[in-house]
PDB file of N, CA, C and O in Angstrom:
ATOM      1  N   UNK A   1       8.101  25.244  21.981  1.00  0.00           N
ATOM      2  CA  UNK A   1       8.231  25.901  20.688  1.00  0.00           C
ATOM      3  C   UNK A   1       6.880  25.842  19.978  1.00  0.00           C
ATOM      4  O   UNK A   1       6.272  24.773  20.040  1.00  0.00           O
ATOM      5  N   UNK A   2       6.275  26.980  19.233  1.00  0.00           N
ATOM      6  CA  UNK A   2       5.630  27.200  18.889  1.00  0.00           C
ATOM      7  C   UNK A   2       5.302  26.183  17.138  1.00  0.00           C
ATOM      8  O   UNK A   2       6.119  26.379  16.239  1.00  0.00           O
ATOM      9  N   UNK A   3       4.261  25.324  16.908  1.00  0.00           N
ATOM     10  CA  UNK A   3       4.403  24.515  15.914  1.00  0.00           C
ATOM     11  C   UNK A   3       4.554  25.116  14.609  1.00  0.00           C
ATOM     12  O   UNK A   3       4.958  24.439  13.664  1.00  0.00           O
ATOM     13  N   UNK A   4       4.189  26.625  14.457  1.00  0.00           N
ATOM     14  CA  UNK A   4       3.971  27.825  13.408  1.00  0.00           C
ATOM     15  C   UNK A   4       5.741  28.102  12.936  1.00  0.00           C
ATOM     16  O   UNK A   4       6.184  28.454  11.843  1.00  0.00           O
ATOM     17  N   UNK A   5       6.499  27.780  14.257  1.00  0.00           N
ATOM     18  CA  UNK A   5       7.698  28.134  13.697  1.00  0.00           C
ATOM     19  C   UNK A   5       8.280  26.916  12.810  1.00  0.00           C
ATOM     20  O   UNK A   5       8.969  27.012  11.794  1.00  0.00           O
ATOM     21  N   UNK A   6       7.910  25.964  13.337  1.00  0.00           N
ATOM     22  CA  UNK A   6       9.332  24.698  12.602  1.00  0.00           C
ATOM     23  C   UNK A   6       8.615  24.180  11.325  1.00  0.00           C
ATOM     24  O   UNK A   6       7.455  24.099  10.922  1.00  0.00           O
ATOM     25  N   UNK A   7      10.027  23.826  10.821  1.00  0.00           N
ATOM     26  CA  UNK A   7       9.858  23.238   9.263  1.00  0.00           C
ATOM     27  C   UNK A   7       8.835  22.123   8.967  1.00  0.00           C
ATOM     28  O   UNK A   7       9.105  21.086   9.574  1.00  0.00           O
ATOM     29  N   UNK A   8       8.157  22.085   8.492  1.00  0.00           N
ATOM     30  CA  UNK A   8       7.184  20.731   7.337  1.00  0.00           C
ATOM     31  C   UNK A   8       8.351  19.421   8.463  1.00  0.00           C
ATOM     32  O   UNK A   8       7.857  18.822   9.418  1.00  0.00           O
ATOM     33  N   UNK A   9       9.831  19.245   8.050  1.00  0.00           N
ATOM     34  CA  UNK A   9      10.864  18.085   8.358  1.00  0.00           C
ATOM     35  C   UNK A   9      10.419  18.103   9.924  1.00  0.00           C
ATOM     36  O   UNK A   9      10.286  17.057  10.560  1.00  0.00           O
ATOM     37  N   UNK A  10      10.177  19.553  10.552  1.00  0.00           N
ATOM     38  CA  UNK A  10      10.160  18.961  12.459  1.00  0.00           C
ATOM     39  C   UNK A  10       8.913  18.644  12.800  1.00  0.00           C
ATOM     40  O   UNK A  10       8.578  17.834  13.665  1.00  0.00           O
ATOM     41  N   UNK A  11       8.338  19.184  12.224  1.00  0.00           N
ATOM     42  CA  UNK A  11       6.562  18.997  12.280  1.00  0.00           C
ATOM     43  C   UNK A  11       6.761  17.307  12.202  1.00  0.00           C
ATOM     44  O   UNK A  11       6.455  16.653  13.200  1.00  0.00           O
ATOM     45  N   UNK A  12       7.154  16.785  11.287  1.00  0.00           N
ATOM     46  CA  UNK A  12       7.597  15.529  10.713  1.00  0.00           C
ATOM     47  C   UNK A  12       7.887  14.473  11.825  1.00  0.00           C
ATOM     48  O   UNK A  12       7.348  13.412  12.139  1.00  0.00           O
ATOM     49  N   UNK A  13       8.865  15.124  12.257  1.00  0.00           N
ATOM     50  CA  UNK A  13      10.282  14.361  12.987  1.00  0.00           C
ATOM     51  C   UNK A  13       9.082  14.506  15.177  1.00  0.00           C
ATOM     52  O   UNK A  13       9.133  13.784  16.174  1.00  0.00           O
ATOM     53  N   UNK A  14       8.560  15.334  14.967  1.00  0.00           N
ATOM     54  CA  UNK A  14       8.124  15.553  16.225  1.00  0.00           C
ATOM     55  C   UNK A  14       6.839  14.844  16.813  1.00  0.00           C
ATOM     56  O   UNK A  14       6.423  14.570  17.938  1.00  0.00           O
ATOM     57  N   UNK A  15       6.369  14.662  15.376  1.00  0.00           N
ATOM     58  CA  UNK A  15       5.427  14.187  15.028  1.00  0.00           C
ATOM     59  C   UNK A  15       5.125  12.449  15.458  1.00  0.00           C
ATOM     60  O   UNK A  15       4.241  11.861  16.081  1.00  0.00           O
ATOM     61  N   UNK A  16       6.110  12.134  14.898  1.00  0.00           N
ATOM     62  CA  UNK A  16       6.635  10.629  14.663  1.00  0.00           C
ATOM     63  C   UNK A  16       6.964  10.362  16.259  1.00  0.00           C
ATOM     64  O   UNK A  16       6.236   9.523  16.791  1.00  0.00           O
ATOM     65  N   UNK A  17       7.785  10.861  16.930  1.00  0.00           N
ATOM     66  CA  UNK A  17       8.043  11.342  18.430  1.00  0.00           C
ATOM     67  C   UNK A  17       6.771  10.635  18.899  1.00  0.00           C
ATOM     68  O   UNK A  17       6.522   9.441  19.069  1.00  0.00           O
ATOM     69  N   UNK A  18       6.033  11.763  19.057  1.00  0.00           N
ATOM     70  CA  UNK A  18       4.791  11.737  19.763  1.00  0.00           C
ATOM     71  C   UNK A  18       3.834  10.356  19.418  1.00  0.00           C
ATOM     72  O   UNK A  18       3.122   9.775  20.237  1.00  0.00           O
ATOM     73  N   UNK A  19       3.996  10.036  18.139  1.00  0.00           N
ATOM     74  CA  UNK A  19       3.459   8.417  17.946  1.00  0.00           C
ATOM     75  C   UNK A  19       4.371   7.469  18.705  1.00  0.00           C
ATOM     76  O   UNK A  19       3.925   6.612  19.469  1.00  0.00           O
ATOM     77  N   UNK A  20       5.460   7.625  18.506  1.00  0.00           N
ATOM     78  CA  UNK A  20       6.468   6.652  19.147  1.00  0.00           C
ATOM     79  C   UNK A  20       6.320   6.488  20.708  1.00  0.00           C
ATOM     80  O   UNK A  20       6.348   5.348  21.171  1.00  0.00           O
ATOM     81  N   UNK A  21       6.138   7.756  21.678  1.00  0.00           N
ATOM     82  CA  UNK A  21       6.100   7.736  22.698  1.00  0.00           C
ATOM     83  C   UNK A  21       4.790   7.372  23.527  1.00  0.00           C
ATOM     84  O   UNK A  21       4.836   7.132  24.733  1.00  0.00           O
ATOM     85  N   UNK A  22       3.382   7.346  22.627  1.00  0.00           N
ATOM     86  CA  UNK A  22       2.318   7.030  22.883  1.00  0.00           C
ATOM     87  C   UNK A  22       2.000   5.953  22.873  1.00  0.00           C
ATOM     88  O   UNK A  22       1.319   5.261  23.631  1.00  0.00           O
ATOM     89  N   UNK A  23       2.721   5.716  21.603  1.00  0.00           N
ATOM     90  CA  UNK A  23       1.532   3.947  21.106  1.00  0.00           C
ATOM     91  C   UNK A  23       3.179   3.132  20.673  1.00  0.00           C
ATOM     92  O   UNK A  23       3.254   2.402  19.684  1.00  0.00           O
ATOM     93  N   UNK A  24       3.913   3.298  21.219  1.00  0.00           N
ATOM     94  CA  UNK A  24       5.445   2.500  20.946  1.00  0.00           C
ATOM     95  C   UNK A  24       5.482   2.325  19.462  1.00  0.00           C
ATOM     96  O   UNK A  24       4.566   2.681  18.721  1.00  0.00           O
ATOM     97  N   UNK A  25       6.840   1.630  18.982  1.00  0.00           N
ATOM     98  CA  UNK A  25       6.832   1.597  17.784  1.00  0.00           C
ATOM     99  C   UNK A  25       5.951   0.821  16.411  1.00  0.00           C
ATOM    100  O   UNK A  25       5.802   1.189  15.245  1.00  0.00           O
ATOM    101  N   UNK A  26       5.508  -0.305  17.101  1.00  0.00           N
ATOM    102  CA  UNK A  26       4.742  -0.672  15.974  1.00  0.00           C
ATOM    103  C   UNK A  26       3.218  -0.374  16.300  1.00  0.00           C
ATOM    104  O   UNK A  26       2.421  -1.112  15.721  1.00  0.00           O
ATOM    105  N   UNK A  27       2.700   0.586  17.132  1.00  0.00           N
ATOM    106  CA  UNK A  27       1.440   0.858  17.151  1.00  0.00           C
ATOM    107  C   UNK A  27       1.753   2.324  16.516  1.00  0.00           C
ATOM    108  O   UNK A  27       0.941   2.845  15.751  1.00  0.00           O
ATOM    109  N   UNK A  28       2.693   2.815  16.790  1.00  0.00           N
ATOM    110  CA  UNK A  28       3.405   4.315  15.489  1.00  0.00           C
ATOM    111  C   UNK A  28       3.215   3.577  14.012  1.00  0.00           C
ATOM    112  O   UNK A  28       2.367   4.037  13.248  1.00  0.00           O
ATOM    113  N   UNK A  29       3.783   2.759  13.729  1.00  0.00           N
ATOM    114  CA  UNK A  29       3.733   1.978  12.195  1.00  0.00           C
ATOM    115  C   UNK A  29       2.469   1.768  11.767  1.00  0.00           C
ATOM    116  O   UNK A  29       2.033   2.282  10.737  1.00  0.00           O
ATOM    117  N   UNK A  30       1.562   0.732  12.791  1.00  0.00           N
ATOM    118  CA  UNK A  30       0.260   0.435  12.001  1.00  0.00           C
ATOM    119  C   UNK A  30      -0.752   1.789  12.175  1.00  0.00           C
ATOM    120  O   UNK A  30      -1.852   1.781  11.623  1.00  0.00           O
ATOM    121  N   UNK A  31      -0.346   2.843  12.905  1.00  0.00           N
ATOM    122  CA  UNK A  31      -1.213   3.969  12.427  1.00  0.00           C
ATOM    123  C   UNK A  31      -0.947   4.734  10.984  1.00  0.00           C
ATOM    124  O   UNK A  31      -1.741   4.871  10.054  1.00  0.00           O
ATOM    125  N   UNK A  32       0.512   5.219  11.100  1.00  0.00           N
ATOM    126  CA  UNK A  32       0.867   5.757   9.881  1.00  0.00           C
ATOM    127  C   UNK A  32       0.396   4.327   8.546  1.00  0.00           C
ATOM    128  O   UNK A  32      -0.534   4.614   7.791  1.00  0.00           O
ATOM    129  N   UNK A  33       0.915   3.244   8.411  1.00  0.00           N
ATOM    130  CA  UNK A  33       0.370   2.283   7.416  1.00  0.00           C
ATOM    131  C   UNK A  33      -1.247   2.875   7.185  1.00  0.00           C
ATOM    132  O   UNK A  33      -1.798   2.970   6.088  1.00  0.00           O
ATOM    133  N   UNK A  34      -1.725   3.169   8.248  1.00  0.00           N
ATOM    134  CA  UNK A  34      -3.718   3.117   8.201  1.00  0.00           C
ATOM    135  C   UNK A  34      -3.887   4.586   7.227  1.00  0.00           C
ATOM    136  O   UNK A  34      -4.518   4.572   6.170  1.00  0.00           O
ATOM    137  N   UNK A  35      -3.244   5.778   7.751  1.00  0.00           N
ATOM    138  CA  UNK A  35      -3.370   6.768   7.162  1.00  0.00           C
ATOM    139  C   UNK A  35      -2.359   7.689   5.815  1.00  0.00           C
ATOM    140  O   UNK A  35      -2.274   8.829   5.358  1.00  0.00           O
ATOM    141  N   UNK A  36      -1.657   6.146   5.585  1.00  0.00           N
ATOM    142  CA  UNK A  36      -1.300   7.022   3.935  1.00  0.00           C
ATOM    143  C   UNK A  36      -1.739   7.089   3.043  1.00  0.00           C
ATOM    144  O   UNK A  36      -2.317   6.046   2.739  1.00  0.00           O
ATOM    145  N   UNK A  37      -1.820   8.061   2.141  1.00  0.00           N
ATOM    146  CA  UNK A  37      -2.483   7.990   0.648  1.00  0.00           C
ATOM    147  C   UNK A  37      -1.886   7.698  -0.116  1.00  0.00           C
ATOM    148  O   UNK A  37      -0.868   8.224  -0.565  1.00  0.00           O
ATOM    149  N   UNK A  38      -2.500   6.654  -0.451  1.00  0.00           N
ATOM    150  CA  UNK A  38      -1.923   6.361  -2.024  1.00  0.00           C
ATOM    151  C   UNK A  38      -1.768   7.319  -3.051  1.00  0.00           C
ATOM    152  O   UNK A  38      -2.318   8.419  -2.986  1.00  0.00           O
ATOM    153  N   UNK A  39      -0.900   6.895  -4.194  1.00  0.00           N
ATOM    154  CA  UNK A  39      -1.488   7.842  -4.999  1.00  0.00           C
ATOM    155  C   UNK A  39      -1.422   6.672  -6.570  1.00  0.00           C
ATOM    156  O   UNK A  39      -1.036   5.549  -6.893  1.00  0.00           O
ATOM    157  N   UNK A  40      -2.359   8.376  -7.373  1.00  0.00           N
ATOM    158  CA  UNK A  40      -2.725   7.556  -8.765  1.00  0.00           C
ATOM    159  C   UNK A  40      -4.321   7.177  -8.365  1.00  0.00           C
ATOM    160  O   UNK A  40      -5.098   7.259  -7.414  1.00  0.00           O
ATOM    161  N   UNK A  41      -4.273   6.796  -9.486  1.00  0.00           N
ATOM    162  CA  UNK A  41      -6.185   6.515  -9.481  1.00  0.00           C
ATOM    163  C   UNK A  41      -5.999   4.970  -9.827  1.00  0.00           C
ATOM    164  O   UNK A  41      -5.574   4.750 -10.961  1.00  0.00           O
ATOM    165  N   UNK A  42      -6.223   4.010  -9.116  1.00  0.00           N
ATOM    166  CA  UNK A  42      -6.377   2.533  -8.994  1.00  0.00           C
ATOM    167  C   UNK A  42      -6.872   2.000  -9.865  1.00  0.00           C
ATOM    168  O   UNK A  42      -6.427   1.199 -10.687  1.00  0.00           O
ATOM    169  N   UNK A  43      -8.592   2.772  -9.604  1.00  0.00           N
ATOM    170  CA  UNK A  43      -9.771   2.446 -10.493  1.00  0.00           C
ATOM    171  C   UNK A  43      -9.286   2.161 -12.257  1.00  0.00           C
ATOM    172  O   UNK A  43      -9.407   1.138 -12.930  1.00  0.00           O
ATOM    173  N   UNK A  44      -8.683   3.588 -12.644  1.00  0.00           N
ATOM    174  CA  UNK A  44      -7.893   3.562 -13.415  1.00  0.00           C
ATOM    175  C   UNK A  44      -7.003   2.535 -14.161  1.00  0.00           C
ATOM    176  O   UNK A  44      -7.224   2.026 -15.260  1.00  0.00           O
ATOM    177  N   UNK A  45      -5.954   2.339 -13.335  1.00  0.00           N
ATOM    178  CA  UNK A  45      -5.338   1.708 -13.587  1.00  0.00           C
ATOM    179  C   UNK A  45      -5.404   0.042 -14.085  1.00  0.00           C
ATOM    180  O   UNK A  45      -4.974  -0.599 -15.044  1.00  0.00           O
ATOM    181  N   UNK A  46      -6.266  -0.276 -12.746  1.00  0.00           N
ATOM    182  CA  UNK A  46      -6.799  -1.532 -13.102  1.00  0.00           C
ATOM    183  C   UNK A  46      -7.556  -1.560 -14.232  1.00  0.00           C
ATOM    184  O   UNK A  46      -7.417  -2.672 -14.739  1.00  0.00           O
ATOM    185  N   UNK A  47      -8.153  -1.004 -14.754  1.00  0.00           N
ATOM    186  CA  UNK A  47      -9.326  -0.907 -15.784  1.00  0.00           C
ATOM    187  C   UNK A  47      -8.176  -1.115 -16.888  1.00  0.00           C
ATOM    188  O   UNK A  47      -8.052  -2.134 -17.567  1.00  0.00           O
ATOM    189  N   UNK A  48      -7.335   0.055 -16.953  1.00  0.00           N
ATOM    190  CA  UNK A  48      -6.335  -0.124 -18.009  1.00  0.00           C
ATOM    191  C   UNK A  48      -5.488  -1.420 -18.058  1.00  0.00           C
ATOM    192  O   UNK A  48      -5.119  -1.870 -19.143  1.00  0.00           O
ATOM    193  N   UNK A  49      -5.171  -2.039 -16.847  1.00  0.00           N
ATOM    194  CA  UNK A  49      -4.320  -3.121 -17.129  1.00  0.00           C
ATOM    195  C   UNK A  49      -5.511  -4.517 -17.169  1.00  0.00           C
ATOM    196  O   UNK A  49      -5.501  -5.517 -17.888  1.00  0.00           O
ATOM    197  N   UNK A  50      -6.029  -4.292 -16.596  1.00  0.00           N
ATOM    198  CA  UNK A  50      -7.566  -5.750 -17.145  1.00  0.00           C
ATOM    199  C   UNK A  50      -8.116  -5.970 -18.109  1.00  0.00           C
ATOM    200  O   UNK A  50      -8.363  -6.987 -18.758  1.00  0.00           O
ATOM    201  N   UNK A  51      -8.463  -4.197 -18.262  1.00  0.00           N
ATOM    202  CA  UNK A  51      -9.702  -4.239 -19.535  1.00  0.00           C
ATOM    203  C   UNK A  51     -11.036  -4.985 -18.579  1.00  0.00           C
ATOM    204  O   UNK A  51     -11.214  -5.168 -17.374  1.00  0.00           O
ATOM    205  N   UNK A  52     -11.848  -5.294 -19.866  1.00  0.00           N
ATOM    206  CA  UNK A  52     -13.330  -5.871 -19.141  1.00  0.00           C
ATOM    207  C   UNK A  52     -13.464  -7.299 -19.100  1.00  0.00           C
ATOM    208  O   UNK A  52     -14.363  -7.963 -19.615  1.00  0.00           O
ATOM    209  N   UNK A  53     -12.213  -7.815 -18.255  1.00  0.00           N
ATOM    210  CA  UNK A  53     -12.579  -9.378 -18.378  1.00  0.00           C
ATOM    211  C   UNK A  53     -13.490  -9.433 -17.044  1.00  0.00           C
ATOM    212  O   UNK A  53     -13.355  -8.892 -15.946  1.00  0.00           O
ATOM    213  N   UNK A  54     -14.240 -10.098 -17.449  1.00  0.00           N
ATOM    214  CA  UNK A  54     -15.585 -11.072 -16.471  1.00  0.00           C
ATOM    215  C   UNK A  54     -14.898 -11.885 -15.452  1.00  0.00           C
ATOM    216  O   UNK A  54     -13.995 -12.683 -15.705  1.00  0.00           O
ATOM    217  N   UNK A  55     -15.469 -11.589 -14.075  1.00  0.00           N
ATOM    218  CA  UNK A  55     -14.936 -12.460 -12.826  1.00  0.00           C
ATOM    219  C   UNK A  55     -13.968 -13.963 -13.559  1.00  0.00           C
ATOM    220  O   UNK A  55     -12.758 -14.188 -13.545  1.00  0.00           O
ATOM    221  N   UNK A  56     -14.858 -14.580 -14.008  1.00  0.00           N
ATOM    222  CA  UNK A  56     -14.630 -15.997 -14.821  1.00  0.00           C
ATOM    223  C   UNK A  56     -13.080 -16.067 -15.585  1.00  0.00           C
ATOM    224  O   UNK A  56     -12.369 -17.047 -15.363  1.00  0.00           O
ATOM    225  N   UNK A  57     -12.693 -15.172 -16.326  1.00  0.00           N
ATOM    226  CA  UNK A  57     -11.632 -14.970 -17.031  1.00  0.00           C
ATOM    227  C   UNK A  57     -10.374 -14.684 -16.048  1.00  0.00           C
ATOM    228  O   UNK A  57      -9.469 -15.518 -16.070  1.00  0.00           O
ATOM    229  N   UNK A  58     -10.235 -13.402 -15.061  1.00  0.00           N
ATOM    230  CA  UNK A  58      -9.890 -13.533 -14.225  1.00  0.00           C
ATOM    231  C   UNK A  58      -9.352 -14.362 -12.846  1.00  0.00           C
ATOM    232  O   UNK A  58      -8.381 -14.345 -12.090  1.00  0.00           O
ATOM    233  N   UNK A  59     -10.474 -15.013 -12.999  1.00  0.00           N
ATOM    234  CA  UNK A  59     -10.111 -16.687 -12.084  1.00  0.00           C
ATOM    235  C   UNK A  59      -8.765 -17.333 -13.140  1.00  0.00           C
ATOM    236  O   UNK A  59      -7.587 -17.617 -12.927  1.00  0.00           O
ATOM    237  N   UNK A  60      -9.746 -17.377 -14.455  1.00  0.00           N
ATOM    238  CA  UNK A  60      -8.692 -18.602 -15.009  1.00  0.00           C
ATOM    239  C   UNK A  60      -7.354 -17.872 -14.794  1.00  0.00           C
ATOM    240  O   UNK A  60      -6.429 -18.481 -14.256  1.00  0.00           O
ATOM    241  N   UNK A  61      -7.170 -16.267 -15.290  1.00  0.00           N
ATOM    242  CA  UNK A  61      -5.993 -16.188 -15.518  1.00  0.00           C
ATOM    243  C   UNK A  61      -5.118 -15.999 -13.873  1.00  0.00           C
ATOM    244  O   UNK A  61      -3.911 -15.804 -14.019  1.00  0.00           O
ATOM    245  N   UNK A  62      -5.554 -16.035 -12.553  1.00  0.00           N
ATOM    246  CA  UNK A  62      -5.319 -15.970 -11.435  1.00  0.00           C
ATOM    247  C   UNK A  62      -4.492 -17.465 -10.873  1.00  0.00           C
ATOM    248  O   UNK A  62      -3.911 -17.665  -9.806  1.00  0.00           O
ATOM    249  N   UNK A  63      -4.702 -18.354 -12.018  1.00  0.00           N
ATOM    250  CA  UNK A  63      -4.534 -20.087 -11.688  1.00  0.00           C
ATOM    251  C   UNK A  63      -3.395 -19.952 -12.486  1.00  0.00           C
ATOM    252  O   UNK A  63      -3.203 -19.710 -13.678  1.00  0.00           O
ATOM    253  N   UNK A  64      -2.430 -20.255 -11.151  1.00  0.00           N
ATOM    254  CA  UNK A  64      -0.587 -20.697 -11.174  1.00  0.00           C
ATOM    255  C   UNK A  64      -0.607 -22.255 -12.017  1.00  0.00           C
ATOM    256  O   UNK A  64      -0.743 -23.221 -11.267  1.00  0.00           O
ATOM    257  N   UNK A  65      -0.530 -22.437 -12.921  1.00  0.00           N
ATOM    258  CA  UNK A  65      -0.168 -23.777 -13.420  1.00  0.00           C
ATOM    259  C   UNK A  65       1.416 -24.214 -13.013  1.00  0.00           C
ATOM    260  O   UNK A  65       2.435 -23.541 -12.859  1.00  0.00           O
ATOM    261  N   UNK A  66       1.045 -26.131 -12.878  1.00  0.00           N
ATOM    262  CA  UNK A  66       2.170 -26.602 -11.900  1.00  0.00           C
ATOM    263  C   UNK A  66       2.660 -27.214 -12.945  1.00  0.00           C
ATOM    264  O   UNK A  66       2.087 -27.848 -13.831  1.00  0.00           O
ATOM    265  N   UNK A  67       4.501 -26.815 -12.661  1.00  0.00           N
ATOM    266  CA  UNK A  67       5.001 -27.452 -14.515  1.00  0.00           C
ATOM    267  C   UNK A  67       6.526 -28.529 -13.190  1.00  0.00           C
ATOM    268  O   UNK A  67       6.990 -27.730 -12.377  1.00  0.00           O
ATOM    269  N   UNK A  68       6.951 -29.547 -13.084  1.00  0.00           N
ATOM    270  CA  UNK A  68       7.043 -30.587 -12.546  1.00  0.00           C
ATOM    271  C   UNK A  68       7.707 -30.246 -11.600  1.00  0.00           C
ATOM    272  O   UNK A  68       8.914 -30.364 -11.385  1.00  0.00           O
ATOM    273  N   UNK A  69       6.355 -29.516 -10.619  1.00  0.00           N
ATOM    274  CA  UNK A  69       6.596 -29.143  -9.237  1.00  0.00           C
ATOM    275  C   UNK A  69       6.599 -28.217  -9.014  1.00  0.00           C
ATOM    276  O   UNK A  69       5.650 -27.873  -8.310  1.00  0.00           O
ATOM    277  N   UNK A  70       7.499 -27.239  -9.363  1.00  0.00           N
ATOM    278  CA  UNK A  70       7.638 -25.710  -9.805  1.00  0.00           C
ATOM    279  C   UNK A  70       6.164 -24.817  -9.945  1.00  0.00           C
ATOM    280  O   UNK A  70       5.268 -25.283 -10.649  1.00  0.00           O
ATOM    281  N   UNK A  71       5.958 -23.391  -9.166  1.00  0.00           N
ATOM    282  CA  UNK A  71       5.347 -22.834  -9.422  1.00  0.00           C
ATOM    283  C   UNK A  71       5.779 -21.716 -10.506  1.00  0.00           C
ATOM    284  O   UNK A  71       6.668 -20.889 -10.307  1.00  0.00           O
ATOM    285  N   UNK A  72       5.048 -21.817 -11.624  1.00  0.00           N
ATOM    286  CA  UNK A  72       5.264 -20.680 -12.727  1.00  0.00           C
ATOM    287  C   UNK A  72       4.483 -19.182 -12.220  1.00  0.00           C
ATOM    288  O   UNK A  72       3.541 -19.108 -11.431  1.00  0.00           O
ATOM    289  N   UNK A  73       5.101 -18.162 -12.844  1.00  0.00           N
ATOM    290  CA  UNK A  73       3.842 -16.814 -12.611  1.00  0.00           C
ATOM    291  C   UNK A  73       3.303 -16.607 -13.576  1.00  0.00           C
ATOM    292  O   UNK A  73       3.799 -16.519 -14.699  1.00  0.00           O
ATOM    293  N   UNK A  74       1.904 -16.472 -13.177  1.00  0.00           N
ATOM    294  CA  UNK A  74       1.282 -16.370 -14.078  1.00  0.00           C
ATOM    295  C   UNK A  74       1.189 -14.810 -15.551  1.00  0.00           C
ATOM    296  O   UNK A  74       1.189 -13.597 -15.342  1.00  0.00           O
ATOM    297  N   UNK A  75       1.150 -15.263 -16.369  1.00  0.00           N
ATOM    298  CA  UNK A  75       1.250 -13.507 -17.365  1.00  0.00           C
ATOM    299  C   UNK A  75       0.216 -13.341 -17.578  1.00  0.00           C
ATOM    300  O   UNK A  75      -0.621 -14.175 -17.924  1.00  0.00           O
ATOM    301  N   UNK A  76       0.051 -11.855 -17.350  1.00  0.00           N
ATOM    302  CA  UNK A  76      -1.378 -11.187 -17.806  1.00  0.00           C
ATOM    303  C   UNK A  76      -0.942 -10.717 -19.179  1.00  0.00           C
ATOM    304  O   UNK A  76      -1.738 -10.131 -19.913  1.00  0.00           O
TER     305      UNK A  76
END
């Protein structure tokens, strides 16, 4: 069958096939994992949720304080 005929879904589905039958299933997985796009702008984001704290600030706020035994999470 001609690839011009089938849907975006078989292209998809045939697709996945042909990874599966080449590189078995988890060498199908860690390729697709390698080549998805994210989406959203990161850069972005992070900037917005950090702001301009300095490596230094960051550390501190990265440090899990131990409350008797228990790991707390930390809040940004």
């Amino acid at each position: 069958m001609k690839s011009e005929r089938l849907t975006d879904a078989e292209i998809r589905a045939q697709g996945w096939q042909a990874l599966v039958d080449r590189l078995g299933l988890t060498g199908a997985l860690r390729f697709t994992i390698q080549t998805e796009h994210g989406m959203g702008d990161y850069s972005r984001d992070r900037h917005k949720a950090l702001g301009a704290l300095s490596v230094n600030q960051l550390l501190t706020r990265m440090r899990i304080p131990q409350s008797r035994g228990r790991r707390r999470r930390a809040s940004f």
